[in-house]
VEXPA-721623 format. One record per residue (C-alpha): x, y, z; residue in one letter. Coordinates in Angstrom, 2 decimals. Last residue first. Example, Ala and Ser with C-alpha at 12.3 -4.5 7.8 and 13.67 -1.06 7.14 Angstrom:
# residues 2
+---------+---------+---------+--------+
|      px |      py |      pz | residu |
+---------+---------+---------+--------+
|   13.67 |   -1.06 |    7.14 |      s |
|   12.30 |   -4.50 |    7.80 |      a |
+---------+---------+---------+--------+
# end
This chain:
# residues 295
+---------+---------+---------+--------+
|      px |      py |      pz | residu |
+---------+---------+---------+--------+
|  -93.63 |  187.21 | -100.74 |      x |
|  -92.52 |  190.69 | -102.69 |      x |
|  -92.23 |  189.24 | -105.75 |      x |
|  -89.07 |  190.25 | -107.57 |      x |
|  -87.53 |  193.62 | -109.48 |      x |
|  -84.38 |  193.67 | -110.91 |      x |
|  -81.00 |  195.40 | -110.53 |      x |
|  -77.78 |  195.94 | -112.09 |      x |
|  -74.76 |  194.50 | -112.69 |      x |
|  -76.11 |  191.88 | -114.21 |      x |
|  -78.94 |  191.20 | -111.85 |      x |
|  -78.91 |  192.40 | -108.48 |      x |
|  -82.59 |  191.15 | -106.77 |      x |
|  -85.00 |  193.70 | -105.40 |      x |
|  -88.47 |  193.01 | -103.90 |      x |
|  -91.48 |  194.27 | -104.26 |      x |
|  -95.02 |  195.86 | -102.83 |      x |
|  -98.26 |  196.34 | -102.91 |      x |
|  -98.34 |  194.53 | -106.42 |      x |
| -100.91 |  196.08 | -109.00 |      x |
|  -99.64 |  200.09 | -109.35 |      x |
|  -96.99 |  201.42 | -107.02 |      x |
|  -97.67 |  205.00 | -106.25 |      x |
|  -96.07 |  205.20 | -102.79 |      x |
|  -93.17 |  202.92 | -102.71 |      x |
|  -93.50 |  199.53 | -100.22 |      x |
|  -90.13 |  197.89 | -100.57 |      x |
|  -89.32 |  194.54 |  -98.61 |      x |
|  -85.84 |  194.29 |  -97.65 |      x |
|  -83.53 |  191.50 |  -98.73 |      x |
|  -80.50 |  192.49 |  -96.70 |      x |
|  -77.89 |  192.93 |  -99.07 |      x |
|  -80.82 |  193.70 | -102.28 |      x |
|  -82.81 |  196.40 | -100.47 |      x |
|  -79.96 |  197.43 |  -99.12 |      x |
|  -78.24 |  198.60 | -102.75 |      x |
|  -81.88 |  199.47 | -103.62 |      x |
|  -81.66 |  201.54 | -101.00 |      x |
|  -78.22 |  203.44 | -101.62 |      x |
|  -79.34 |  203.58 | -105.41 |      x |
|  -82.16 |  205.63 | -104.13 |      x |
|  -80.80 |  207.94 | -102.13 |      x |
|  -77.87 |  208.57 | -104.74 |      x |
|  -79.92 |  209.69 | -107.26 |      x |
|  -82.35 |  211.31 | -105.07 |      x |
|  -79.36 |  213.58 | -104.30 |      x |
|  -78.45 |  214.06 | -107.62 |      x |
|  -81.70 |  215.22 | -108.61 |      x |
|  -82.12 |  217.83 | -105.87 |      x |
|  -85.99 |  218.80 | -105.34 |      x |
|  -87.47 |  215.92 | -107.19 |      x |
|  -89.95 |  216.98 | -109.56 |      x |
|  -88.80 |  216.48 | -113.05 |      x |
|  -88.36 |  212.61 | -111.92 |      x |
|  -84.75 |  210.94 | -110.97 |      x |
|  -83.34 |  208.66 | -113.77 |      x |
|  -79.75 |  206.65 | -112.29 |      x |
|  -82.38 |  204.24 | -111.07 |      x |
|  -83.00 |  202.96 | -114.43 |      x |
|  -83.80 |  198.77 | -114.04 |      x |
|  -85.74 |  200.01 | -110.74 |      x |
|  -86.17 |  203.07 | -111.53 |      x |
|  -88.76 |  202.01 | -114.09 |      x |
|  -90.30 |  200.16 | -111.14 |      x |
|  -91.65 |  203.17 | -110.69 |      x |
|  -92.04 |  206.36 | -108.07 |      x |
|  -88.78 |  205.22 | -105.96 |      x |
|  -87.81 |  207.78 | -103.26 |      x |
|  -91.16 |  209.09 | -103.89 |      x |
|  -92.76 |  207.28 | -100.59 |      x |
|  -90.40 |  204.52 |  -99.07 |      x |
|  -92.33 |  202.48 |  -97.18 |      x |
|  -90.03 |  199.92 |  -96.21 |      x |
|  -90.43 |  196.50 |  -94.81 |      x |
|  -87.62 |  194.91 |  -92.69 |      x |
|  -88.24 |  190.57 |  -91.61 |      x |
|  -86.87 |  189.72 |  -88.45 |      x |
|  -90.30 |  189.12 |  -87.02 |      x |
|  -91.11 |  192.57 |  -88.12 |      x |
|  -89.30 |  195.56 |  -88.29 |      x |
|  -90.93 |  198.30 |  -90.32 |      x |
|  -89.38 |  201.49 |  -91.49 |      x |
|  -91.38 |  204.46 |  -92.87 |      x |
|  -89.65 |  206.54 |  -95.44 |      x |
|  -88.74 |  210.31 |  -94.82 |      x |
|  -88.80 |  212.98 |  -97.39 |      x |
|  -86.94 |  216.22 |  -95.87 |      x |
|  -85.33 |  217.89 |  -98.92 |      x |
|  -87.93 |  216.82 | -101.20 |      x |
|  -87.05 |  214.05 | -103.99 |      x |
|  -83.31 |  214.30 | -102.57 |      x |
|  -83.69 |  212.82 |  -98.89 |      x |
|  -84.45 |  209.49 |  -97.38 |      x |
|  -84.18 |  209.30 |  -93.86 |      x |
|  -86.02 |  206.59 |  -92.50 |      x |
|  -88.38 |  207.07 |  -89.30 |      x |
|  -89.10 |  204.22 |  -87.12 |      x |
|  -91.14 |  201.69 |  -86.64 |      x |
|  -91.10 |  198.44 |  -84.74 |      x |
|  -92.78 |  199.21 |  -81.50 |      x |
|  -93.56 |  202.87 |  -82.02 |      x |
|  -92.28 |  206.09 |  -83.36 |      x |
|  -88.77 |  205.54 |  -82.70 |      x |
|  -87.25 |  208.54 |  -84.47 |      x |
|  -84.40 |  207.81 |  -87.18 |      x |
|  -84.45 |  211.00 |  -88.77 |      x |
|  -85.99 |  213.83 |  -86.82 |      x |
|  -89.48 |  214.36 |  -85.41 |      x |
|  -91.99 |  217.21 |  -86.24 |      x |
|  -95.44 |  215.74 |  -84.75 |      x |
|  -98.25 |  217.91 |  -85.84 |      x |
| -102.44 |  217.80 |  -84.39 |      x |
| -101.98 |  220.83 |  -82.30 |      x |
| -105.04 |  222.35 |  -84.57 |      x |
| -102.84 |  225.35 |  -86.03 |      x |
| -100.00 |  222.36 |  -87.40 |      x |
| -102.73 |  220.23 |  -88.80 |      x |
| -104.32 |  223.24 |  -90.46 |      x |
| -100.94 |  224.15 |  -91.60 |      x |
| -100.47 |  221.30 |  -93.63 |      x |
| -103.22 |  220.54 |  -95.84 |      x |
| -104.68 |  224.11 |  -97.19 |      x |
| -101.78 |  226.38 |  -96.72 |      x |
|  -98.45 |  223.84 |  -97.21 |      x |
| -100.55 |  222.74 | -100.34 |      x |
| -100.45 |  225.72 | -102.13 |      x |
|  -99.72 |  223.93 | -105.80 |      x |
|  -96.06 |  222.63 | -104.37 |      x |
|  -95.00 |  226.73 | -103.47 |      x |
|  -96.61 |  229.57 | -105.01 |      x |
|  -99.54 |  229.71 | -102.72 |      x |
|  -97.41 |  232.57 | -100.16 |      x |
|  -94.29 |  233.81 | -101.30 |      x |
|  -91.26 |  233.67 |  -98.54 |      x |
|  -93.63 |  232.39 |  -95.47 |      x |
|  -94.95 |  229.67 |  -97.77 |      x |
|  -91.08 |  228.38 |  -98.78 |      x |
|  -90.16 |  228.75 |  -94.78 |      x |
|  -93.22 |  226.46 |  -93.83 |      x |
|  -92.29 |  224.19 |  -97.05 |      x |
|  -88.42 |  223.38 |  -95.75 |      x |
|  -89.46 |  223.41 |  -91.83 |      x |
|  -92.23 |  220.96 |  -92.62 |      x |
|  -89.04 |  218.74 |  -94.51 |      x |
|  -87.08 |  219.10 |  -92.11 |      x |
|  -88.88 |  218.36 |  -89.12 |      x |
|  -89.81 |  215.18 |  -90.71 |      x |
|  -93.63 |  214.50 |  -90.45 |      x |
|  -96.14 |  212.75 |  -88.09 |      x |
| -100.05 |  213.50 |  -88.04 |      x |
| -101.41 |  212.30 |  -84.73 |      x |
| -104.63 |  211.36 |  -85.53 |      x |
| -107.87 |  211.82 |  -82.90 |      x |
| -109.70 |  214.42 |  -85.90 |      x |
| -108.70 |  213.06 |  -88.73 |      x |
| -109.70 |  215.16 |  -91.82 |      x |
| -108.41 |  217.97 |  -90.31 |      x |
| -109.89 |  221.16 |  -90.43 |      x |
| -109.64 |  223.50 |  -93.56 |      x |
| -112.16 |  226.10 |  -93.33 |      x |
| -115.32 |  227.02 |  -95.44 |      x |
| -117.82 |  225.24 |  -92.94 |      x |
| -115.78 |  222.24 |  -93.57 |      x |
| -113.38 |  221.33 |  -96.21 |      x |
| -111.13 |  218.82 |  -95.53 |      x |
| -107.60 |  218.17 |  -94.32 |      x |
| -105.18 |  215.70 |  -94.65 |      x |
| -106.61 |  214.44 |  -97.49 |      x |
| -104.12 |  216.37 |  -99.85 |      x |
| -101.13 |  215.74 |  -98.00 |      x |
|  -99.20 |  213.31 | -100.34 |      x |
| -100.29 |  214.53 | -104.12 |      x |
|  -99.63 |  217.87 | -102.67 |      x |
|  -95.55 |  217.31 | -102.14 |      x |
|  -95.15 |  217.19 |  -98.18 |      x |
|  -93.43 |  214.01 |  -97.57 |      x |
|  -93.31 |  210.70 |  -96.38 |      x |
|  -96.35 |  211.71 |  -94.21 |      x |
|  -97.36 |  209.30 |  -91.48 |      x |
| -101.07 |  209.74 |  -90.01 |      x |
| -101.38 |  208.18 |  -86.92 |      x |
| -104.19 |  207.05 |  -84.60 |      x |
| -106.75 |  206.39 |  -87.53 |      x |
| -110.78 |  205.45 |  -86.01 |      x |
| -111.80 |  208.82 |  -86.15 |      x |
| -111.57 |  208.67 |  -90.15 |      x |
| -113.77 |  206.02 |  -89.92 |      x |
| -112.69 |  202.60 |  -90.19 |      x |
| -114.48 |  199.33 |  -91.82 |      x |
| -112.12 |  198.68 |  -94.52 |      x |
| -114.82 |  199.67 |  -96.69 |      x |
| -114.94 |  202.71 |  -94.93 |      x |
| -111.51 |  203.99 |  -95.81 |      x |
| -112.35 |  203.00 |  -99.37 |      x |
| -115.88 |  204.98 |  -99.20 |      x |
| -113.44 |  208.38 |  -97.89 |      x |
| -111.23 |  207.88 | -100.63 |      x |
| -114.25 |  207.74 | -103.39 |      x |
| -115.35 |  211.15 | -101.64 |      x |
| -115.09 |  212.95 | -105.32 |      x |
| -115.81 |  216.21 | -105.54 |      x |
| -112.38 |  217.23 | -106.86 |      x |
| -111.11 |  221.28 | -107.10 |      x |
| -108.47 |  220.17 | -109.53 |      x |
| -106.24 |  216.88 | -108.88 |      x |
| -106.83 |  215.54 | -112.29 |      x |
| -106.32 |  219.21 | -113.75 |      x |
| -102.94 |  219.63 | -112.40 |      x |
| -101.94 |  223.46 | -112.49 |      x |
| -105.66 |  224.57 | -111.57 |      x |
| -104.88 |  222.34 | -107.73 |      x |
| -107.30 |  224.09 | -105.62 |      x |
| -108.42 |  221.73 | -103.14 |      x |
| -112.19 |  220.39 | -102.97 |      x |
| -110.98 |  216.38 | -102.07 |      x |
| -107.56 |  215.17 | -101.68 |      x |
| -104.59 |  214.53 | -103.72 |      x |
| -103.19 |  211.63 | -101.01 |      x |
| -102.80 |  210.75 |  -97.71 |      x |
|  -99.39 |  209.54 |  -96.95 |      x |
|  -99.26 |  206.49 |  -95.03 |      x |
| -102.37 |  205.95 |  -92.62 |      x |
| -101.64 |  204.23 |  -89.09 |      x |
| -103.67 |  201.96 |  -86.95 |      x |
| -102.17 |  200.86 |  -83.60 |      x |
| -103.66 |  198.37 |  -81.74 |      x |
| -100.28 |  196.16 |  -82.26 |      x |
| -100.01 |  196.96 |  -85.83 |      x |
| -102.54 |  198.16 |  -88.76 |      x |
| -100.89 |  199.70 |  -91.55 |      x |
| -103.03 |  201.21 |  -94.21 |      x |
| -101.53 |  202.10 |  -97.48 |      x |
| -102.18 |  206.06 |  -99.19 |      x |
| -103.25 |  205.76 | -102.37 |      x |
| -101.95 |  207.75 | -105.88 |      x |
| -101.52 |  205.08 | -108.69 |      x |
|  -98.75 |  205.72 | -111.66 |      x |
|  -98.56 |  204.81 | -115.05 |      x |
|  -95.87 |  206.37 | -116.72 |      x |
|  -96.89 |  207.13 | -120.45 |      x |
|  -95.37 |  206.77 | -123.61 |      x |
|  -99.26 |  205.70 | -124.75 |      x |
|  -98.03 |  202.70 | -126.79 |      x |
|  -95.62 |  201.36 | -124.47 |      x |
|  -97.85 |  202.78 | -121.48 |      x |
|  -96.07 |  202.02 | -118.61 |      x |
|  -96.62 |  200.08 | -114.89 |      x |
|  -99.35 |  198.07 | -115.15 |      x |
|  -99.51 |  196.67 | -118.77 |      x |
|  -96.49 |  196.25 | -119.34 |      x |
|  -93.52 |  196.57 | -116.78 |      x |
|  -91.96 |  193.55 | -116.38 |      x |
|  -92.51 |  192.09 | -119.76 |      x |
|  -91.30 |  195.78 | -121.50 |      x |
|  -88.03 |  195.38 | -119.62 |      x |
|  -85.99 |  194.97 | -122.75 |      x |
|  -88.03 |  197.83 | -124.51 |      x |
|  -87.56 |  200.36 | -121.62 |      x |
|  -84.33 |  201.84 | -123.40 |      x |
|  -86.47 |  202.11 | -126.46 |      x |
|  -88.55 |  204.64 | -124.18 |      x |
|  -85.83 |  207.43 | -123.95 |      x |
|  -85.52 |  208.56 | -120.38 |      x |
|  -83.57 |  211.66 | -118.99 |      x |
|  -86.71 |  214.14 | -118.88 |      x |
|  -88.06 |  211.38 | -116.29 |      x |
|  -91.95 |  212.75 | -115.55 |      x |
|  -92.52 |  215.00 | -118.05 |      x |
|  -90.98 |  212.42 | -121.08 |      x |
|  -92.68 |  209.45 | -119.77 |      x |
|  -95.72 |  211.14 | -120.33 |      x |
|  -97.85 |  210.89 | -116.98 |      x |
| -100.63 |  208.54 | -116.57 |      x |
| -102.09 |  208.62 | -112.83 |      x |
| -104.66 |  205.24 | -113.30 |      x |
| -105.86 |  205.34 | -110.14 |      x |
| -106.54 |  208.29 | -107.98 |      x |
| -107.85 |  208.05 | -104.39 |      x |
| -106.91 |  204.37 | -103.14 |      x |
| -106.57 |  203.09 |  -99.74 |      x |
| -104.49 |  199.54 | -100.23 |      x |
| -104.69 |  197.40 |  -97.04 |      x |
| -101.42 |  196.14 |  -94.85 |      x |
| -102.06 |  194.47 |  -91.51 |      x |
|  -99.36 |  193.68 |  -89.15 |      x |
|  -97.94 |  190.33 |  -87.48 |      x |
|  -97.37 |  187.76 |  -90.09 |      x |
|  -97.73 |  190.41 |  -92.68 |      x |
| -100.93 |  190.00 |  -93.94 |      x |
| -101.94 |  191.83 |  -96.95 |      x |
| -104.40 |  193.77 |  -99.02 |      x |
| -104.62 |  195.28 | -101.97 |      x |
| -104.41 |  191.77 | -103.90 |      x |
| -101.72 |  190.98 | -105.99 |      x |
| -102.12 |  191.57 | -109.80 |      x |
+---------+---------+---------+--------+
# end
């Protein structure tokens, strides 16, 4: 397993984690797959990423630290403590500050993060936005500038308006509107400059706004890519797109087109719930494609 922490010649990358080991049944998360098809790939992804005796996806939820240029920045923030989540018992009504200790460990405060990126707006990606305080949501990062596609906010603001809680487990009420009502929100379009080196990635189809984070170092590209790849199962299967992504088709396509980049120009792929390596690389192999080291 690689570290959860790295240097990139440049920028700082560190692991925050919240929920780890997220086993889902291979069969809830990709109704498409059959596990024999996994069987010549079982090297690759046993033990970190599936469950060959379990049938189970194994997934980590953390949000990845990016420190660059004075600028510290927090990538999707996870399931969250005290929020109502009765539909997913794992994310129910938590106690546990375990996120919190991890952001301290790495010697920061929440006071101490400038920027808050969200890929997206799905519950498992908000959920530490906010806290509990006094009985009201406030956010969790008080000097943070939380930045998120203008799509996608408009997408779950107009969903909650419509029928409110009965959207993505009522997170749009408890972890994204607080940031909105404190002046804390940045909506910015696809392909925003955010800062020296980032920039905002359009990467649609899981939700109808998700956005990746792009990093240009040195002449090296690093992607955070959020859902757009949940596994390295979609890495040998990217034609499977999960129960949960918003247009199927569309994800489809998204991700094919990145791993299709990932492989021309030898990006460096940082998706949200990878388990063990940070990140990874993509080779074409056979018509196909395979995953490789990421340094």
């Amino acid at each position: 397993m690689s570290p959860d922490h790295l240097d990139l010649g440049g920028a700082y990358l560190r692991r925050i984690t919240d929920l780890d080991r997220f086993a889902l049944p291979l069969s809830l998360l990709f109704p498409e797959a059959r596990q024999q098809e996994l069987e010549p790939f079982r090297a690759d992804l046993a033990p970190w990423h599936y469950d060959f005796d379990a049938g189970a996806v194994l997934l980590g939820v953390h949000s990845l630290l990016l420190r660059l240029d004075g600028l510290t920045v927090l990538i999707d923030t996870c399931v969250g403590a005290c929020k109502p989540r009765p539909a997913r018992p794992e994310w129910h009504a938590r106690k546990a500050q375990g996120y919190l200790a991890a952001l301290a460990a790495a010697g920061l405060g929440p006071e101490d993060i400038d920027m808050v990126f969200c890929t997206h707006l799905h519950a498992d990606h908000v959920g530490w936005n906010t806290r509990l305080q006094d009985g009201r949501w406030v956010p969790t990062f008080p000097r943070a500038r939380y930045v998120m596609g203008r799509a996608e906010h408009d997408h779950w603001q107009q969903a909650e308006a419509q029928a409110p809680g009965q959207h993505n487990h009522g997170a749009y009420a408890d972890s994204v509107l607080p940031v909105v009502a404190a002046g804390q929100a940045d909506l910015v379009e696809d392909g925003a400059d955010l800062h020296h080196g980032l920039s905002v990635l359009p990467l649609p189809g899981h939700s109808p706004g998700q956005t990746g984070l792009a990093l240009d170092l040195q002449g090296r590209r690093v992607v955070f890519c959020g859902d757009a790849i949940h596994s390295p199962l979609q890495i040998f299967r990217p034609d499977w797109s999960s129960r949960f992504c918003h247009d199927p088709d569309q994800a489809r396509r998204t991700r094919l087109d990145l791993l299709e980049q990932a492989v021309a120009e030898d990006l460096a792929l940082i998706p949200a719930h990878l388990r063990g390596a940070l990140g990874l690389r993509v080779r074409g192999h056979g018509g196909g494609f395979r995953p490789a080291p990421l340094f």
